[in-house]
C-alpha positions in Angstrom: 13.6 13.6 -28.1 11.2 11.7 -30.0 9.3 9.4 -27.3 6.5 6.7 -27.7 4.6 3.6 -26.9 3.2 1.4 -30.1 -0.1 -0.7 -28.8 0.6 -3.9 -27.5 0.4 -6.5 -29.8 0.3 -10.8 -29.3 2.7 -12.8 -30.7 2.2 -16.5 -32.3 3.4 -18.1 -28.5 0.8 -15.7 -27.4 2.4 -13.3 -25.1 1.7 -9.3 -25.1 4.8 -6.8 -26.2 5.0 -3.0 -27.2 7.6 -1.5 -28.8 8.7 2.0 -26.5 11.2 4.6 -27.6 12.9 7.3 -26.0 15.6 8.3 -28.4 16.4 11.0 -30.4 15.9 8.6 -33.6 12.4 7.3 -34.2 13.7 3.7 -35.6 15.0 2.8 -32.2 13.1 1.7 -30.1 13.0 -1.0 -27.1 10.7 -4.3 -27.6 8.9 -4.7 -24.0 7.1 -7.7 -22.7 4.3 -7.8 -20.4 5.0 -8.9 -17.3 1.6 -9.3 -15.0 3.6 -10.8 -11.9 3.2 -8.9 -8.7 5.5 -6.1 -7.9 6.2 -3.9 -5.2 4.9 0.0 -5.6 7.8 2.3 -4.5 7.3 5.8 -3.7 11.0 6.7 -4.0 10.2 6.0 -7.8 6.8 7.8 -7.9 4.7 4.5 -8.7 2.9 4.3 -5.5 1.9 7.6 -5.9 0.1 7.0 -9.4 -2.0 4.0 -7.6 -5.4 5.0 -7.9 -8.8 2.2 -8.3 -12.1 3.1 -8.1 -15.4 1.3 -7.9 -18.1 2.2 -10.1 -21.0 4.4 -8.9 -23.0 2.1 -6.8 -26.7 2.5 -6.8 -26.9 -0.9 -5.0 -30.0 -1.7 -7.4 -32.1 0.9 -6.5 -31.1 4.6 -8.0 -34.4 6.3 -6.7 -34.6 5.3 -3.3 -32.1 6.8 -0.4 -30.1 4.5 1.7 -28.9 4.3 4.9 -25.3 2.8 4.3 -23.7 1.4 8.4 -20.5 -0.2 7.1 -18.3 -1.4 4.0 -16.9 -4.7 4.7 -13.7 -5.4 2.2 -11.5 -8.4 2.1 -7.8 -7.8 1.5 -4.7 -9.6 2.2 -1.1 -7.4 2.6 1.4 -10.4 3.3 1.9 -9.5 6.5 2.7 -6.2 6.1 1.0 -2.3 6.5 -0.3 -2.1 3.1 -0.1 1.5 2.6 -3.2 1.7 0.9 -6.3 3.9 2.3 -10.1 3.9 1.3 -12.1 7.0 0.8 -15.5 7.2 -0.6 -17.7 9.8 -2.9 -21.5 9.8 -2.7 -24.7 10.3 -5.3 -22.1 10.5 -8.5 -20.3 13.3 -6.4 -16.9 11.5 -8.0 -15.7 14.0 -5.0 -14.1 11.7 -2.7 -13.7 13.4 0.6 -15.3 10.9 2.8 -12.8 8.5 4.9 -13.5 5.3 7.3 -12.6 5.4 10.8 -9.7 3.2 12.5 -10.3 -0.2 13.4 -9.1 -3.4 13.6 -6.7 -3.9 10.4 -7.2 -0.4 9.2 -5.6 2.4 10.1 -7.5 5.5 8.4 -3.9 8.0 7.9 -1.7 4.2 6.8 -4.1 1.7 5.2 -5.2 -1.8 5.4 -3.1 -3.6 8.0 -2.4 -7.3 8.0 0.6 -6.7 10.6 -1.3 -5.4 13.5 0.8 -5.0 16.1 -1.9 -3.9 18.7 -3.3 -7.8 18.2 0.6 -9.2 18.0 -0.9 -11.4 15.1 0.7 -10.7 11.4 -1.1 -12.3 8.7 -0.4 -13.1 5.2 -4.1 -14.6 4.7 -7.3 -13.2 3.6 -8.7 -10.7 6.2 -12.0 -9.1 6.1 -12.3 -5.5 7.7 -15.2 -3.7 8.4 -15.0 0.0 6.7 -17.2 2.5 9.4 -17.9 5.8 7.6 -16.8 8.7 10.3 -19.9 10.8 9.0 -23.1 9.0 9.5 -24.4 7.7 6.2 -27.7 6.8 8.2 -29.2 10.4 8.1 -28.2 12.1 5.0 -30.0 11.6 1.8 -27.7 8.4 0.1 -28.4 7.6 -3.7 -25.2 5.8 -4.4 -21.9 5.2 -3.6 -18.5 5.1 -4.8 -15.0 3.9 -3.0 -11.2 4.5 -4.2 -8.8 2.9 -3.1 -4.9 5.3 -3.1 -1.8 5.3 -1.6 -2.1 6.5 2.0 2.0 8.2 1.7 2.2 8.0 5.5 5.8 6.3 5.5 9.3 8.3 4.3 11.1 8.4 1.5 14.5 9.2 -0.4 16.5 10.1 3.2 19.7 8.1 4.0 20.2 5.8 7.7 22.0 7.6 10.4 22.8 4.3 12.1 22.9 0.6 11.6 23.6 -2.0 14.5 23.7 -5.6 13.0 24.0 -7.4 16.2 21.0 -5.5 17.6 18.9 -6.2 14.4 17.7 -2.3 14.2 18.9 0.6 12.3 18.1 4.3 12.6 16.1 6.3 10.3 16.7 9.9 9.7 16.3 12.3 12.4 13.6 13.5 11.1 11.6 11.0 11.1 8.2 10.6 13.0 8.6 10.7 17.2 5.9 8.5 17.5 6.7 5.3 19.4 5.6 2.1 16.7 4.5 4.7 13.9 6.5 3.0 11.7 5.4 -0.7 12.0 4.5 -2.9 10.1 5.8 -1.0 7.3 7.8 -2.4 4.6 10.9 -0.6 3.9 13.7 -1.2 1.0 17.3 -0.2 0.5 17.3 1.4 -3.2 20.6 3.3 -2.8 23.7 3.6 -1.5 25.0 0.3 0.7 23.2 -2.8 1.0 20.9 -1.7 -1.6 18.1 -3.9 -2.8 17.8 -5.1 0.8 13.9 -5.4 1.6 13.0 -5.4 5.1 9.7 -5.0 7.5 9.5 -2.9 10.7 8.8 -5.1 13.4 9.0 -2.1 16.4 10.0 1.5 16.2 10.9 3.9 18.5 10.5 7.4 17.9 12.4 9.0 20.7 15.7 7.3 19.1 14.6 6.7 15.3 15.3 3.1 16.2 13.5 0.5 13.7 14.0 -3.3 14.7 13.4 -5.2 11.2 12.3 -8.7 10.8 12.3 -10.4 6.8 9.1 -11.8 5.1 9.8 -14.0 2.2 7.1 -16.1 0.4 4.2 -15.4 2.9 6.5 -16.6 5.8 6.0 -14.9 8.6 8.7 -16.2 10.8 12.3 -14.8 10.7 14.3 -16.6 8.0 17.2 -15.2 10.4 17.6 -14.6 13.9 19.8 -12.1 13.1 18.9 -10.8 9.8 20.7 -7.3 9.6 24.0 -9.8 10.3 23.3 -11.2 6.2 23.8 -7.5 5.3 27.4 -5.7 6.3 26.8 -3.3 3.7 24.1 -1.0 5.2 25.6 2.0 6.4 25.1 5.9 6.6 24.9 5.7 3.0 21.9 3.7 2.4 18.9 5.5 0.9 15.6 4.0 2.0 12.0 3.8 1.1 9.9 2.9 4.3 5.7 2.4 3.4 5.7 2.3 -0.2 2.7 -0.4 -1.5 4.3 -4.1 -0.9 3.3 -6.5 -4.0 1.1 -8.6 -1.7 -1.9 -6.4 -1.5 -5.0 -7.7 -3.0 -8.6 -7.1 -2.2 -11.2 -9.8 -2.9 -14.4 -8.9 -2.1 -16.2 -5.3 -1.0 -19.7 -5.7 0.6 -21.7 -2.8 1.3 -24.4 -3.0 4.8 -27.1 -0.3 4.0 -30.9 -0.3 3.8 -33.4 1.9 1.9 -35.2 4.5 3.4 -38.9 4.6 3.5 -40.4 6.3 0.8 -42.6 9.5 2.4 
């Protein structure tokens, strides 16, 4: 099978398309437009997986002296939602990036930046500013420079079907395999890709691990109220054969600005 992308090229109205084939015959191929509107990152289709950004090597202005670095301070908004998205960090050019950030308010080091933050009860869809604490000490070892990445945390589940769904009650069960944690789950975003009801999307509002239980709530267009009291009721279609995809990377997650505290060391 003869498969390829031409470069993108700009037409006279000035918009970006690329020709792609994947047929046996080389003449046939698809003509694509660029779209650059938001769009969710699913991990049942492998694309939140494949998210990967990373800063460049950070000398901070200085490449000689060593630093003492206390926090990273990074803006980010999530819509509301857990963003699924965790920061590590690589020092002097290492490009090894095994250093993580401890938990704190709106960041949860094992599920990302978190604009729903249930332990505050106060979901936001506007721009929040976290600050990043390394968990080793960055104050005593000998720091040239600095380097974050930003990747898909893959705390959430994937590709398993609902065992139950109670419209009335507003919840549905996940598989019974799922985490036993009590609220493990919230804040997540979760979509219905197979099976019935699918292309439902939905956020976890409270979970219970001991019965898979996940009450859902629906954000549209940065609202963070219900659009329905009862919004499993707009959905008869979910059953036992939905297929769902619970903490892939929701289309909402930005990040504005990244400030880095530090100080140089005195030169002996």
């Amino acid at each position: 099978m003869a498969i390829y992308r031409t470069n993108m090229v700009s037409t006279k109205d000035k918009k970006l398309i690329i020709a792609m084939n994947n047929h046996s015959f080389e003449s046939i191929a698809n003509i694509n437009q660029w779209d650059d509107s938001a769009k969710d990152l699913w991990q049942w289709t492998g694309a939140a997986s494949n998210f990967n950004i990373q800063t460049k090597d950070m000398d901070l202005g200085n490449p000689s002296r060593r630093k003492k670095i206390y926090k990273v301070y990074v803006t980010f908004k999530a819509g509301g939602y857990m963003s699924g998205v965790i920061a590590k960090y690589a020092t002097n050019g290492s490009n090894s990036f095994t250093g993580v950030f401890n938990d704190t308010t709106y960041y949860s080091a094992s599920k990302g930046f978190d604009s729903f933050n249930s332990s505050q009860a106060n979901s936001s869809a506007d721009w929040i500013t976290v600050a990043l604490k390394p968990t080793t000490a960055l104050r005593t070892t000998n720091i040239y420079s600095l380097q974050l990445k930003f990747e898909f945390a893959d705390a959430g589940r994937h590709s398993y079907k609902l065992s139950y769904v109670e419209t009335a009650g507003n919840y549905f069960k996940l598989d019974t395999s799922a985490s036993s944690d009590d609220d493990y789950y919230n804040g997540m975003p979760i979509y219905i890709f197979a099976g019935g009801g699918a292309g439902a999307t939905y956020r976890v509002k409270n979970y219970i691990g001991s019965t898979k239980n996940a009450t859902v709530d629906t954000v549209e267009d940065d609202n963070l109220t219900d659009v329905d009291s009862n919004v499993l009721a707009d959905n008869l279609t979910l059953n036992t054969t939905s297929f769902y995809d619970a903490g892939f990377i929701p289309r909402q997650f930005e990040i504005n600005d990244i400030s880095i505290i530090y100080r140089d060391k005195p030169i002996k």
